[in-house]
CHARMM-style PDB file with segment names, atoms N, HN, CA, C and O in Angstrom:
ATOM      1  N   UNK     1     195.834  54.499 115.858  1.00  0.00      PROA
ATOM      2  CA  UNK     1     196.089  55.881 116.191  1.00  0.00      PROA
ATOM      3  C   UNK     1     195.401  56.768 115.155  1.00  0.00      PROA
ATOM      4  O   UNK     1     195.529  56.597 113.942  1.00  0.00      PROA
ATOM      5  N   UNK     2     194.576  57.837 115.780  1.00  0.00      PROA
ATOM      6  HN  UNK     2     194.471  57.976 116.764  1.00  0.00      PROA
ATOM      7  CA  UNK     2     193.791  58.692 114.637  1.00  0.00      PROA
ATOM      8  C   UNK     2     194.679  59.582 114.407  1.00  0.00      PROA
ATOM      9  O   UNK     2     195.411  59.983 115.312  1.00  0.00      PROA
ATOM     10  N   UNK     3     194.772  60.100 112.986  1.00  0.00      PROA
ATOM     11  HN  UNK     3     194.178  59.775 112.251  1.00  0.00      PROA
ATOM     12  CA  UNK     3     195.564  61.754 112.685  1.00  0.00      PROA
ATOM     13  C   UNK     3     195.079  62.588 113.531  1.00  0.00      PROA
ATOM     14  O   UNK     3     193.926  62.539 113.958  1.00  0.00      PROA
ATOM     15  N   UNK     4     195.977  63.473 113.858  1.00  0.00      PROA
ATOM     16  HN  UNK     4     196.914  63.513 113.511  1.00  0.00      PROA
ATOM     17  CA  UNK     4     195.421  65.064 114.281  1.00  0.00      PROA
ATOM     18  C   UNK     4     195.000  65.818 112.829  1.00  0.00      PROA
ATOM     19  O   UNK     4     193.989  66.518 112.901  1.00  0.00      PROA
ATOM     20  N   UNK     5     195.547  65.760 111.767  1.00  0.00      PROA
ATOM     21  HN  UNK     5     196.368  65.192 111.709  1.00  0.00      PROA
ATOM     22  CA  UNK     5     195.618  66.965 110.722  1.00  0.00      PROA
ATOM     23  C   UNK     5     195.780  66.616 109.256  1.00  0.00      PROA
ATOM     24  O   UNK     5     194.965  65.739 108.969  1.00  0.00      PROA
ATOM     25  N   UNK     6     196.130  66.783 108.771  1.00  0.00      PROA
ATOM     26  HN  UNK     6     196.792  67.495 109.003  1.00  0.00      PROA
ATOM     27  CA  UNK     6     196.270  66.796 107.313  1.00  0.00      PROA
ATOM     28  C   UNK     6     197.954  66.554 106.789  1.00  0.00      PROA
ATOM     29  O   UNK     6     198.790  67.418 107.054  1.00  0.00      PROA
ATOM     30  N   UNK     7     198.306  65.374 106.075  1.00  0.00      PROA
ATOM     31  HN  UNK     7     197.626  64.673 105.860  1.00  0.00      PROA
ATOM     32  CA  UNK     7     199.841  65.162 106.630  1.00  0.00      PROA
ATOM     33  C   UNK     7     200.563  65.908 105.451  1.00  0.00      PROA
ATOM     34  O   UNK     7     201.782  65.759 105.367  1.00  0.00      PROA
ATOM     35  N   UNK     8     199.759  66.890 104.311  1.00  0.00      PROA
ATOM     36  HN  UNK     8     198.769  67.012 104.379  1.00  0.00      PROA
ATOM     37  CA  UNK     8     200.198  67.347 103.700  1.00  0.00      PROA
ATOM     38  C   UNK     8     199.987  69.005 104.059  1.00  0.00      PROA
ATOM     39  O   UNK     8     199.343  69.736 103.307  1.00  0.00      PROA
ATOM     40  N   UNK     9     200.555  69.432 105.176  1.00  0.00      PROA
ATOM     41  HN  UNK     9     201.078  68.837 105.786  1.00  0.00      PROA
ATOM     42  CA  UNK     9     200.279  70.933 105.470  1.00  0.00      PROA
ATOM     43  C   UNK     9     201.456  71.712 104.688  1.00  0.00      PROA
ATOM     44  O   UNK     9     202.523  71.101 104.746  1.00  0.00      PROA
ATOM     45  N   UNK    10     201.486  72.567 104.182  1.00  0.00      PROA
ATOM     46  HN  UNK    10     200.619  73.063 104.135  1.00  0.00      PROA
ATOM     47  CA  UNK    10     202.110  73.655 104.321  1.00  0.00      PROA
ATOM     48  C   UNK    10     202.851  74.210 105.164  1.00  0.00      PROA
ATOM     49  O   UNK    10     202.318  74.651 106.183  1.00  0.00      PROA
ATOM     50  N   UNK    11     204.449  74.359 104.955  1.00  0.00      PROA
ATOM     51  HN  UNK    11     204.881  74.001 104.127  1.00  0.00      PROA
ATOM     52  CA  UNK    11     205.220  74.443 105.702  1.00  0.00      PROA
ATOM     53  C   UNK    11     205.848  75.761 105.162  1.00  0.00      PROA
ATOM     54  O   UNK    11     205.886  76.003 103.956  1.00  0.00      PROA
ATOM     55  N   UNK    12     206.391  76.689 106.213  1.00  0.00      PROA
ATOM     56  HN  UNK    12     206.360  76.492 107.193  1.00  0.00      PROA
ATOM     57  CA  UNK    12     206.626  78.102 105.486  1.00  0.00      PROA
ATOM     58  C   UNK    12     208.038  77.923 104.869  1.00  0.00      PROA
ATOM     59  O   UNK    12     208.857  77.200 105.437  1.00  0.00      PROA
ATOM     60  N   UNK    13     208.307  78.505 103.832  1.00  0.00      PROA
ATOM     61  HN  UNK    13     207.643  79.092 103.370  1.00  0.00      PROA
ATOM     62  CA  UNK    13     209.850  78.493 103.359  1.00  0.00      PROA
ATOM     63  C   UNK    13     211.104  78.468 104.357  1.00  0.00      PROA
ATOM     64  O   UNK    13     211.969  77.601 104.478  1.00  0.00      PROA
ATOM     65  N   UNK    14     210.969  79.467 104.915  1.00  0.00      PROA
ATOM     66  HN  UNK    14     210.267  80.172 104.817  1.00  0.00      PROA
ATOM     67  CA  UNK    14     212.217  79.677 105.777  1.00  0.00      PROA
ATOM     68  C   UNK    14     212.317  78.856 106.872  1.00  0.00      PROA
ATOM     69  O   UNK    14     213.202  78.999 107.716  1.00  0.00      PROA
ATOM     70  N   UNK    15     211.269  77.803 106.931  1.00  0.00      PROA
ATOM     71  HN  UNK    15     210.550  77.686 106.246  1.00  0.00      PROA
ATOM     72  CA  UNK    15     212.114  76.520 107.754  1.00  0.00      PROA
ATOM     73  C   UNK    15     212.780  75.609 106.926  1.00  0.00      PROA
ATOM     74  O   UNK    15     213.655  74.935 107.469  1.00  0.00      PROA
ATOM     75  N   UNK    16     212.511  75.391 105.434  1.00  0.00      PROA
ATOM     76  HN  UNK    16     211.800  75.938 104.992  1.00  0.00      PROA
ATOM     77  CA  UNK    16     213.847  74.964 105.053  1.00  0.00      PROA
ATOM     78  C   UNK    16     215.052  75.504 104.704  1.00  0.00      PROA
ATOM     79  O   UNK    16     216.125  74.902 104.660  1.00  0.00      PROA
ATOM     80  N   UNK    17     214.774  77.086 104.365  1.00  0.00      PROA
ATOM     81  HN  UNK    17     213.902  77.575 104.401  1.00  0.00      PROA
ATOM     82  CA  UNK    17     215.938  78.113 104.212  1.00  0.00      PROA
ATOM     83  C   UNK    17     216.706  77.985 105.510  1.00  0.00      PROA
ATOM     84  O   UNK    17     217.891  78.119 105.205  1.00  0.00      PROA
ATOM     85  N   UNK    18     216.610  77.821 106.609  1.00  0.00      PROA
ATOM     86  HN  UNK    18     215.647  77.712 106.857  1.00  0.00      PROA
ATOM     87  CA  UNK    18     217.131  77.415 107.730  1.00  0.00      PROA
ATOM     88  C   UNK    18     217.968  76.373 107.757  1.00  0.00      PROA
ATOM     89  O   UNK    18     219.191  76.462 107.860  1.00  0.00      PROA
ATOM     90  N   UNK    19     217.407  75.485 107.677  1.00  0.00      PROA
ATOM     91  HN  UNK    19     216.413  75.413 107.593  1.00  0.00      PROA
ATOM     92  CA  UNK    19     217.845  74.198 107.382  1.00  0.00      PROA
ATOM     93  C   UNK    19     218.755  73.877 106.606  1.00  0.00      PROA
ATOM     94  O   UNK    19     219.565  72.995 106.890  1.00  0.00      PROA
ATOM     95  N   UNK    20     218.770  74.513 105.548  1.00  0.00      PROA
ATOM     96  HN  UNK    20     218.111  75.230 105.318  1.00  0.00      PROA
ATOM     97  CA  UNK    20     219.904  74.630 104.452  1.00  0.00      PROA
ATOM     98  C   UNK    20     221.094  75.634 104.677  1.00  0.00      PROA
ATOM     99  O   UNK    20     222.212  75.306 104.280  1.00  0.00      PROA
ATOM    100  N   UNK    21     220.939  76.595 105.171  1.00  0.00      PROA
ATOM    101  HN  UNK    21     220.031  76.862 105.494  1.00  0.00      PROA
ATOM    102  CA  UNK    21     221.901  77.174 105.983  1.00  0.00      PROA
ATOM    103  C   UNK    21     222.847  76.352 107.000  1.00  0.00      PROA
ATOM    104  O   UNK    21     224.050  76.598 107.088  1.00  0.00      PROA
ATOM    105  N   UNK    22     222.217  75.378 107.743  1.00  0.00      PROA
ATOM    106  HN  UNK    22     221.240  75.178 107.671  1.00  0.00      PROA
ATOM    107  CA  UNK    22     223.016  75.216 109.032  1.00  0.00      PROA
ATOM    108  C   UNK    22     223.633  74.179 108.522  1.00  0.00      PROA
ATOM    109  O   UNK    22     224.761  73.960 108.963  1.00  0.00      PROA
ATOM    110  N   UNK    23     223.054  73.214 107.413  1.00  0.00      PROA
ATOM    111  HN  UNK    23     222.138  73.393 107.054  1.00  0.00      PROA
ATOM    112  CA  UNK    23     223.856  72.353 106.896  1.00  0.00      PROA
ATOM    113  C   UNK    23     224.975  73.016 106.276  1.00  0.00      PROA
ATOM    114  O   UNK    23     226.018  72.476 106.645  1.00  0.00      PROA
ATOM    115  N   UNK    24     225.146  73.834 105.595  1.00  0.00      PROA
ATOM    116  HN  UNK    24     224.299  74.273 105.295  1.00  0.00      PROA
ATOM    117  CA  UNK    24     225.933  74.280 104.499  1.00  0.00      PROA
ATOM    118  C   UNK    24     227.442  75.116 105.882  1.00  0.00      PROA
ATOM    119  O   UNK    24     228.671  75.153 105.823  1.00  0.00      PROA
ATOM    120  N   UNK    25     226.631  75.519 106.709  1.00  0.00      PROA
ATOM    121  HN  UNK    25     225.632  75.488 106.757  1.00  0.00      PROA
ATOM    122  CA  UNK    25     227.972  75.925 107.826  1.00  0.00      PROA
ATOM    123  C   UNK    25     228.438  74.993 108.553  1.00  0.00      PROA
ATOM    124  O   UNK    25     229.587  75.006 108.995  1.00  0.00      PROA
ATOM    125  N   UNK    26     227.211  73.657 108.854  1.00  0.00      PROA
ATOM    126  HN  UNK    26     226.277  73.646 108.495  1.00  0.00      PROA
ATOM    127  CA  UNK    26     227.778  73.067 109.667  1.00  0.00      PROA
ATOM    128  C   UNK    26     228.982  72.063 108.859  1.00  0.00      PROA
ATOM    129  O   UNK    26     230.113  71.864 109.303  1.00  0.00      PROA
ATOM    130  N   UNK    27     228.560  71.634 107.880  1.00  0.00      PROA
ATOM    131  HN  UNK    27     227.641  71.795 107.520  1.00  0.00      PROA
ATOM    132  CA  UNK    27     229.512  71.319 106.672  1.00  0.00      PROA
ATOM    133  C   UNK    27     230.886  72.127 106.589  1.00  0.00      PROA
ATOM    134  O   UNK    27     231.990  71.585 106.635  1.00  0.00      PROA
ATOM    135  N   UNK    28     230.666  73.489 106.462  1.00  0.00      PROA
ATOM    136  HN  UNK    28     229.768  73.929 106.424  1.00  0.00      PROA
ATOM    137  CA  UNK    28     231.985  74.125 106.609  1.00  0.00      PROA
ATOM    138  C   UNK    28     232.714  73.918 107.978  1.00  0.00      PROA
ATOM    139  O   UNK    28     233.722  73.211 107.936  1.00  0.00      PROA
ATOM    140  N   UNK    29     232.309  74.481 109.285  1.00  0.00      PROA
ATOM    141  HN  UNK    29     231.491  75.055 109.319  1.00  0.00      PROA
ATOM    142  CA  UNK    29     233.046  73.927 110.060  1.00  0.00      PROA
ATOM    143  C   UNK    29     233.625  72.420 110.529  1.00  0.00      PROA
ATOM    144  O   UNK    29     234.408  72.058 111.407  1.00  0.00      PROA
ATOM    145  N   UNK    30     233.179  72.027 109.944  1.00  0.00      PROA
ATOM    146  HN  UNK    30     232.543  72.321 109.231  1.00  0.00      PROA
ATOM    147  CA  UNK    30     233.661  69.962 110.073  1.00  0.00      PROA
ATOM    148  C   UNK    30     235.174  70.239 109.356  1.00  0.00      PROA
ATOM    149  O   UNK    30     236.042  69.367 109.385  1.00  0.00      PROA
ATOM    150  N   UNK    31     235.346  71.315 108.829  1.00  0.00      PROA
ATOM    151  HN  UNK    31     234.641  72.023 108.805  1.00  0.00      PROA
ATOM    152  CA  UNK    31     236.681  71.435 107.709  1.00  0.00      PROA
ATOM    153  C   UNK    31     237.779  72.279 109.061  1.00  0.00      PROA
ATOM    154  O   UNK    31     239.005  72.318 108.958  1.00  0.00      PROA
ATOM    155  N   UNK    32     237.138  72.777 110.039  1.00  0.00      PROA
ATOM    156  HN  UNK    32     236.142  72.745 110.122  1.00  0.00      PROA
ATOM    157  CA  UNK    32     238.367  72.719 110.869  1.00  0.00      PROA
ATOM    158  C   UNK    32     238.586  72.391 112.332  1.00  0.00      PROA
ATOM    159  O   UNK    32     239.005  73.066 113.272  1.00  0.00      PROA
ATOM    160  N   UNK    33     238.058  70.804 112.194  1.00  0.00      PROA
ATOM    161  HN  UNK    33     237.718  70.256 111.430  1.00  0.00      PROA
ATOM    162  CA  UNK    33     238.715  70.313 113.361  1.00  0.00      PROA
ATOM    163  C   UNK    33     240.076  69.513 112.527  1.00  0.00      PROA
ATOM    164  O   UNK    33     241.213  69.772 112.922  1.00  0.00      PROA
ATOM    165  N   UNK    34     239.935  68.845 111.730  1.00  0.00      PROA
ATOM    166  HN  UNK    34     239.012  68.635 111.409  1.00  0.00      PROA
ATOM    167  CA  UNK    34     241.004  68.262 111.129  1.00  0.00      PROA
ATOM    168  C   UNK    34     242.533  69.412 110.896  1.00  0.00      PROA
ATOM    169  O   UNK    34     243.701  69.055 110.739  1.00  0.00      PROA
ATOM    170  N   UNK    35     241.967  70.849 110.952  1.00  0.00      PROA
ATOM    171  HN  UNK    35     241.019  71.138 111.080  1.00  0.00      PROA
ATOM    172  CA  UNK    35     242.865  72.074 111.121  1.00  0.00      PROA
ATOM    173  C   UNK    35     243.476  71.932 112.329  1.00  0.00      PROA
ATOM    174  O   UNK    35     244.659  71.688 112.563  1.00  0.00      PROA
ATOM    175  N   UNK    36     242.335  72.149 113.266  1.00  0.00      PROA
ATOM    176  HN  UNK    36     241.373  72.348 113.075  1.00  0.00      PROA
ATOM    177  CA  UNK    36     243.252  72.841 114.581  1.00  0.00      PROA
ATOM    178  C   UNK    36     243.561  71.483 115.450  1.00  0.00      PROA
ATOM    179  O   UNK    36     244.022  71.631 116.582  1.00  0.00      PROA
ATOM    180  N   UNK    37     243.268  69.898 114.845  1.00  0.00      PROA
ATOM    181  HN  UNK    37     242.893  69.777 113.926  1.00  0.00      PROA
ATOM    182  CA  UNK    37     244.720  69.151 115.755  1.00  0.00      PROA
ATOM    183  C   UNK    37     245.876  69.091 114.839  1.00  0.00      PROA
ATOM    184  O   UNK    37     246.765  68.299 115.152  1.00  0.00      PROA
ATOM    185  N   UNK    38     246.042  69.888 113.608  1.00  0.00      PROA
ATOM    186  HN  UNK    38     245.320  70.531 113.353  1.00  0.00      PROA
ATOM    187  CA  UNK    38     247.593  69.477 113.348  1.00  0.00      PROA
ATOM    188  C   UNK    38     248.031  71.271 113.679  1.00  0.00      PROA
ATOM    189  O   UNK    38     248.977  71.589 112.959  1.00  0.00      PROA
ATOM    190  N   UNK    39     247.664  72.156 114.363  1.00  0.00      PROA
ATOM    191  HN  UNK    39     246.895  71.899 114.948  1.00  0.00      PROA
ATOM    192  CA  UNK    39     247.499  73.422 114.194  1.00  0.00      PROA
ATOM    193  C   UNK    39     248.849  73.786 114.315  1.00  0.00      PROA
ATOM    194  O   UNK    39     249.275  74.550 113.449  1.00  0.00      PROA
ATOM    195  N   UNK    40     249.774  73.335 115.376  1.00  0.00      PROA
ATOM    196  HN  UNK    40     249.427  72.714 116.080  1.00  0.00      PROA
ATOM    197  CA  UNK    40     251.145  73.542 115.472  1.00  0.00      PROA
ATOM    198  C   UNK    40     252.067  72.955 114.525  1.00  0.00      PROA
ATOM    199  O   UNK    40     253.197  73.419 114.374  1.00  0.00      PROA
ATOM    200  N   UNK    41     251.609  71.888 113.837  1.00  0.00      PROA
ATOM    201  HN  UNK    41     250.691  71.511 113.960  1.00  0.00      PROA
ATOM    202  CA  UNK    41     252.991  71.615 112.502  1.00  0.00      PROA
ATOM    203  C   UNK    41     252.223  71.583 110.937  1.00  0.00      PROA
ATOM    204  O   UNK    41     252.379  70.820 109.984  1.00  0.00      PROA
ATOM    205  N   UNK    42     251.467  72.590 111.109  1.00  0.00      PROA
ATOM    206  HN  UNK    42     251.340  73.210 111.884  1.00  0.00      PROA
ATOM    207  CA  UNK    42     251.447  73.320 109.608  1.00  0.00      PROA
ATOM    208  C   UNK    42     251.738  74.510 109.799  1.00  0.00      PROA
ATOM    209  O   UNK    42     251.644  75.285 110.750  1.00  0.00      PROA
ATOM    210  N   UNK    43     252.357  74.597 108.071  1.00  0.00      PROA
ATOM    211  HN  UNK    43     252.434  73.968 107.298  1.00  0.00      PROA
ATOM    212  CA  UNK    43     253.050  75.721 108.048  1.00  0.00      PROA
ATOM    213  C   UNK    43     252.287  77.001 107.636  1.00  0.00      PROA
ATOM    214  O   UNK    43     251.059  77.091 107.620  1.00  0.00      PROA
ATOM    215  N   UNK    44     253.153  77.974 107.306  1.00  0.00      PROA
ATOM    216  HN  UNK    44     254.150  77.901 107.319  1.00  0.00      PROA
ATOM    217  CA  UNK    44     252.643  79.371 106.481  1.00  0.00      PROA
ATOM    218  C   UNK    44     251.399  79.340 105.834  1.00  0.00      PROA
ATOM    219  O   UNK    44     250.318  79.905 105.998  1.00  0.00      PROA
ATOM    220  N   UNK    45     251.835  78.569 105.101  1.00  0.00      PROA
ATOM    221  HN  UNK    45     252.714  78.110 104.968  1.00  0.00      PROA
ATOM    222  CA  UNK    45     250.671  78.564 103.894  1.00  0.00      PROA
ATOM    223  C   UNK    45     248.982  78.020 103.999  1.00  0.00      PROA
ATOM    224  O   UNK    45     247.892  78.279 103.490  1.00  0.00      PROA
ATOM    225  N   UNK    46     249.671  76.970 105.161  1.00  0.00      PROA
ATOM    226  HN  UNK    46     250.557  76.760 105.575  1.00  0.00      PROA
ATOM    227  CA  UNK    46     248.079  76.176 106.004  1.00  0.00      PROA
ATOM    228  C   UNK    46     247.340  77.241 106.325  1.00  0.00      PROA
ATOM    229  O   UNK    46     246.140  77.474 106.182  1.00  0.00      PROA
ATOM    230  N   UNK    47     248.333  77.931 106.836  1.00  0.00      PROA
ATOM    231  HN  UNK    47     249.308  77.742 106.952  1.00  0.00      PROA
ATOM    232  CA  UNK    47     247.700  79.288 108.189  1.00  0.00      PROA
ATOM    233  C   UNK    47     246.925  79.952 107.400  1.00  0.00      PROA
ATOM    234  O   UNK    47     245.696  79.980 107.339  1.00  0.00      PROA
ATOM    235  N   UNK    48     247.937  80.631 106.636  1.00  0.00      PROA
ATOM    236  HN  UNK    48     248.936  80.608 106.686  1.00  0.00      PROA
ATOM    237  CA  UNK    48     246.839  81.448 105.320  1.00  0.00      PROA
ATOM    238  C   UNK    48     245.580  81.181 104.697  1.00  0.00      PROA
ATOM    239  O   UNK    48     244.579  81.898 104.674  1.00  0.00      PROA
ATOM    240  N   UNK    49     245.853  79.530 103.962  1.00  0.00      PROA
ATOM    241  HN  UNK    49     246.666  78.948 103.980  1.00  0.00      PROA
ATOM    242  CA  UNK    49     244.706  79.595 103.374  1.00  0.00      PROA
ATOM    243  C   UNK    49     243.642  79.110 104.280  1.00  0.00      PROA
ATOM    244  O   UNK    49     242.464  79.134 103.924  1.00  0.00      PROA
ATOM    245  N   UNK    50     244.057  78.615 105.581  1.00  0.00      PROA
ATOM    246  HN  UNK    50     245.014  78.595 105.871  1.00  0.00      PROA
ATOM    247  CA  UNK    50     242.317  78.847 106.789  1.00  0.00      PROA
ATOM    248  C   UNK    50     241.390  79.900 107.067  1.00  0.00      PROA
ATOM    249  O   UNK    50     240.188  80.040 107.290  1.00  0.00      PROA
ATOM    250  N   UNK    51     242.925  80.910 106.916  1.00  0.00      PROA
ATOM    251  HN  UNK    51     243.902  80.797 106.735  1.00  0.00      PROA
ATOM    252  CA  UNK    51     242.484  82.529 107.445  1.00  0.00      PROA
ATOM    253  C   UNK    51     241.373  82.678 105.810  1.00  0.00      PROA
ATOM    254  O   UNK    51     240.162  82.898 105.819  1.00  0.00      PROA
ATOM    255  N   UNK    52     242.050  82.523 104.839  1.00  0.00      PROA
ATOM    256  HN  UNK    52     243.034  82.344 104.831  1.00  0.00      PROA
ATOM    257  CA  UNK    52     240.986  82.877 103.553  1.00  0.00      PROA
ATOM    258  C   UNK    52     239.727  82.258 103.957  1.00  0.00      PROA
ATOM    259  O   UNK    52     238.771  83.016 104.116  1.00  0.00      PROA
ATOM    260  N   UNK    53     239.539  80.785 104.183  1.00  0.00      PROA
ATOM    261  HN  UNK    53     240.316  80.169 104.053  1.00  0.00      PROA
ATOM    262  CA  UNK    53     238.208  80.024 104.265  1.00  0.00      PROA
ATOM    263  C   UNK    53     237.364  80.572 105.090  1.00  0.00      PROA
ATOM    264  O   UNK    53     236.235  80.969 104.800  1.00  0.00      PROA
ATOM    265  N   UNK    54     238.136  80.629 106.644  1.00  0.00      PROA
ATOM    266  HN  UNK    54     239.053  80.306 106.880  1.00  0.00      PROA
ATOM    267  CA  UNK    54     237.378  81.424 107.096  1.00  0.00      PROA
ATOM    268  C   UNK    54     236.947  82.887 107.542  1.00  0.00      PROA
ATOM    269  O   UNK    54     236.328  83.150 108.573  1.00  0.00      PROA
ATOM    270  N   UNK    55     237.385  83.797 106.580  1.00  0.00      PROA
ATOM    271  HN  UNK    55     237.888  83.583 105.743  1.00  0.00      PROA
ATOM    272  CA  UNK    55     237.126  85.109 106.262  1.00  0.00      PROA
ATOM    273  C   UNK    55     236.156  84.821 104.783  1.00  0.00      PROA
ATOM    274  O   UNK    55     235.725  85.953 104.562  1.00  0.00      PROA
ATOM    275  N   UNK    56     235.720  84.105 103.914  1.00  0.00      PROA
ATOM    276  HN  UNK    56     236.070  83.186 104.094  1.00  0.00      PROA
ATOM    277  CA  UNK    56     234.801  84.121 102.822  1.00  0.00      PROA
ATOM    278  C   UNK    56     233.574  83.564 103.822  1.00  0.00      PROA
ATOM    279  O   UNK    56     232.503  84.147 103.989  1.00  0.00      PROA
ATOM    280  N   UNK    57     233.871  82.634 104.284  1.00  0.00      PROA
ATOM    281  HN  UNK    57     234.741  82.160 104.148  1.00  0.00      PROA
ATOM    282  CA  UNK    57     232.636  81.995 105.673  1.00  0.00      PROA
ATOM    283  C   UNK    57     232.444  83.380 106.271  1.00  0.00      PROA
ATOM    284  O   UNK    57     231.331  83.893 106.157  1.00  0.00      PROA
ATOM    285  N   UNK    58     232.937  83.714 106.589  1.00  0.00      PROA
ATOM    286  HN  UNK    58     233.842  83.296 106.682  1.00  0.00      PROA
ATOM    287  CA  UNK    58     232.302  84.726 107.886  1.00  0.00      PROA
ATOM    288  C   UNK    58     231.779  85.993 106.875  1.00  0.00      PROA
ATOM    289  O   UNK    58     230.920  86.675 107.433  1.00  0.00      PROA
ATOM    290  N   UNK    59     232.149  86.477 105.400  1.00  0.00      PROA
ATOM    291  HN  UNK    59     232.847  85.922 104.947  1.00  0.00      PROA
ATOM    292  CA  UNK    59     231.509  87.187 104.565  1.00  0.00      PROA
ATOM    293  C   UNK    59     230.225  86.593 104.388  1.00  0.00      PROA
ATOM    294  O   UNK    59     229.301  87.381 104.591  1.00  0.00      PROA
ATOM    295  N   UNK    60     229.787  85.043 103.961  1.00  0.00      PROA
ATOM    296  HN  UNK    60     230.538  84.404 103.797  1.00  0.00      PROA
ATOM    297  CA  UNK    60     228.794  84.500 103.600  1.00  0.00      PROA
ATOM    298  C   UNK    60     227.823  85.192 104.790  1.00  0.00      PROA
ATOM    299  O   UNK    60     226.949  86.049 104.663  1.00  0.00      PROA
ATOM    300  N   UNK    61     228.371  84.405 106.154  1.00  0.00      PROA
ATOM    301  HN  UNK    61     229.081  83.709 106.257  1.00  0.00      PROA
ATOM    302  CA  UNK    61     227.462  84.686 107.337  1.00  0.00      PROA
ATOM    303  C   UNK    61     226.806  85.835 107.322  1.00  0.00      PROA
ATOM    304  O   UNK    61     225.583  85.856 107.456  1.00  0.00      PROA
ATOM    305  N   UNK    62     227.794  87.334 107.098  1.00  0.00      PROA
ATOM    306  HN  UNK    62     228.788  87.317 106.989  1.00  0.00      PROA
ATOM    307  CA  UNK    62     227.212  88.516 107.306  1.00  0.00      PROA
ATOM    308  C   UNK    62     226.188  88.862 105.759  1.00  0.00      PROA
ATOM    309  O   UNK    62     225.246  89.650 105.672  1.00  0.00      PROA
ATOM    310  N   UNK    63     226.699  88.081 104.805  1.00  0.00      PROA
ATOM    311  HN  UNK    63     227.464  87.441 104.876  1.00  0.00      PROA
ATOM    312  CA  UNK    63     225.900  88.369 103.590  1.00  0.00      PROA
ATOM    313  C   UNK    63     224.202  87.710 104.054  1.00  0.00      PROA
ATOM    314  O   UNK    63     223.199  88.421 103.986  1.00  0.00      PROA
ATOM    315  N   UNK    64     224.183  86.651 104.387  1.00  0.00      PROA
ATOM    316  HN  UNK    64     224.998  86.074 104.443  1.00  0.00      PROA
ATOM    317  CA  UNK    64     223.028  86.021 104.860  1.00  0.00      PROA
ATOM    318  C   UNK    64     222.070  86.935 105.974  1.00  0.00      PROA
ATOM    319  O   UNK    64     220.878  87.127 105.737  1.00  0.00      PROA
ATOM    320  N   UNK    65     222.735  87.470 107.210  1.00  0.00      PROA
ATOM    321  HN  UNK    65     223.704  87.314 107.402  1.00  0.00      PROA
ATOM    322  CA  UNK    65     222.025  87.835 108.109  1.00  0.00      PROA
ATOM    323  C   UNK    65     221.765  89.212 107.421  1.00  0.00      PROA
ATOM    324  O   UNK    65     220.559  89.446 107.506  1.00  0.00      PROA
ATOM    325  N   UNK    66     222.346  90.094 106.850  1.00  0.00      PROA
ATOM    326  HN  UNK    66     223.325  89.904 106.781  1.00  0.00      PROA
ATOM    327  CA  UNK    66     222.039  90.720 106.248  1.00  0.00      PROA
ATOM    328  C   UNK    66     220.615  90.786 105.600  1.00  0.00      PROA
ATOM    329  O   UNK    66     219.693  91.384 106.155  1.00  0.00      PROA
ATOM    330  N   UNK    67     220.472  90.105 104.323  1.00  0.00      PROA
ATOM    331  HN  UNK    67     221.221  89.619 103.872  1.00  0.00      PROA
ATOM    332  CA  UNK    67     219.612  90.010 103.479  1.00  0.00      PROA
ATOM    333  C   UNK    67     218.190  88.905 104.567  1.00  0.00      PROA
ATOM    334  O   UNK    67     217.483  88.006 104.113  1.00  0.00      PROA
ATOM    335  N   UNK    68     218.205  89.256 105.516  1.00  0.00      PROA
ATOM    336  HN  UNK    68     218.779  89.986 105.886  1.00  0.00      PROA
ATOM    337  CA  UNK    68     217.585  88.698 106.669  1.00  0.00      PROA
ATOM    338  C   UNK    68     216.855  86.921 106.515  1.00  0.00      PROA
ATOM    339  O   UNK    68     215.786  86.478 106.934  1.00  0.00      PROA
ATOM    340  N   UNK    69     217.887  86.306 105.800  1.00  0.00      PROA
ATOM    341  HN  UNK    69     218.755  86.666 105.460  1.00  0.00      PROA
ATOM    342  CA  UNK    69     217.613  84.963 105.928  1.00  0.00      PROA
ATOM    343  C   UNK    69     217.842  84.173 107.193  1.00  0.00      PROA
ATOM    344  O   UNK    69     217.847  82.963 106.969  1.00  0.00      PROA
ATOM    345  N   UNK    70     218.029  84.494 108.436  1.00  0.00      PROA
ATOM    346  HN  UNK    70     218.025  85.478 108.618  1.00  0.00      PROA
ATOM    347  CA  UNK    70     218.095  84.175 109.647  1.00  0.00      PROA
ATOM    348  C   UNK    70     217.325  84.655 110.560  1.00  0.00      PROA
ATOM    349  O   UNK    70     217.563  84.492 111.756  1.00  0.00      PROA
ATOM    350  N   UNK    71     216.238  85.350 110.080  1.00  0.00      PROA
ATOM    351  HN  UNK    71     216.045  85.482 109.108  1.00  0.00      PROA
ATOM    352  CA  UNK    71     215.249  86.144 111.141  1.00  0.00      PROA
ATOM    353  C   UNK    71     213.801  85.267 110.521  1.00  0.00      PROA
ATOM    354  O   UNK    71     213.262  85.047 109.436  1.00  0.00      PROA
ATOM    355  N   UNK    72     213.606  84.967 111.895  1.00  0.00      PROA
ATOM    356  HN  UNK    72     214.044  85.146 112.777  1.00  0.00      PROA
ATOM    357  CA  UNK    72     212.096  83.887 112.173  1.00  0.00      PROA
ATOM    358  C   UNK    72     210.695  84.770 112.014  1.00  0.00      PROA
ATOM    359  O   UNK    72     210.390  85.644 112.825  1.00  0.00      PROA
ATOM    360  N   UNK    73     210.013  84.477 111.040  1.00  0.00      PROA
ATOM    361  HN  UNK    73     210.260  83.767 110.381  1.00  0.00      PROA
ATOM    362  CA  UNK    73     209.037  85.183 110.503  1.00  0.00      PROA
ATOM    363  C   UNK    73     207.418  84.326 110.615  1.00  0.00      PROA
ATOM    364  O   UNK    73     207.049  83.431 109.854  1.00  0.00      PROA
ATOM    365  N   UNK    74     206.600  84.924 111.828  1.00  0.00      PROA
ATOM    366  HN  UNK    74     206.899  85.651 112.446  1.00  0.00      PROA
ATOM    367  CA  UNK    74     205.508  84.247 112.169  1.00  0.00      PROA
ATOM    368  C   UNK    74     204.368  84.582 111.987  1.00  0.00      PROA
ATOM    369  OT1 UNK    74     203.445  83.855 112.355  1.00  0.00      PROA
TER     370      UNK     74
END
């Protein structure tokens, strides 16, 4: 099989800035399925500190799209 190209090209940043993003959320959400099947016999305090996790998550999110690390640049 012949190459098409050069196997050391240049790849633009923000496809791994991407990449590192979706790991880092998709990582966070894996933290609540183990939440919402015990969702009915935890208590107060469960509730709360989910609501914290995911209210700093959803700050990150808007901090990110913000500072436009989610917009595809060609």
């Amino acid at each position: 099989m012949n190459p098409l190209g050069d196997a050391r090209q240049k790849f633009n940043i923000q496809y791994f800035l991407v990449g590192i993003l979706f790991i880092v959320f998709d990582l966070e959400i894996i933290f609540l399925f183990p939440y919402a099947t015990v969702l009915y016999e935890n208590s107060y305090l469960a509730f709360w500190s989910m609501s914290i996790f995911l209210f700093i998550l959803t700050i990150g999110f808007i901090y990110e799209y913000t500072k436009g690390a989610l917009k595809w640049v060609k």
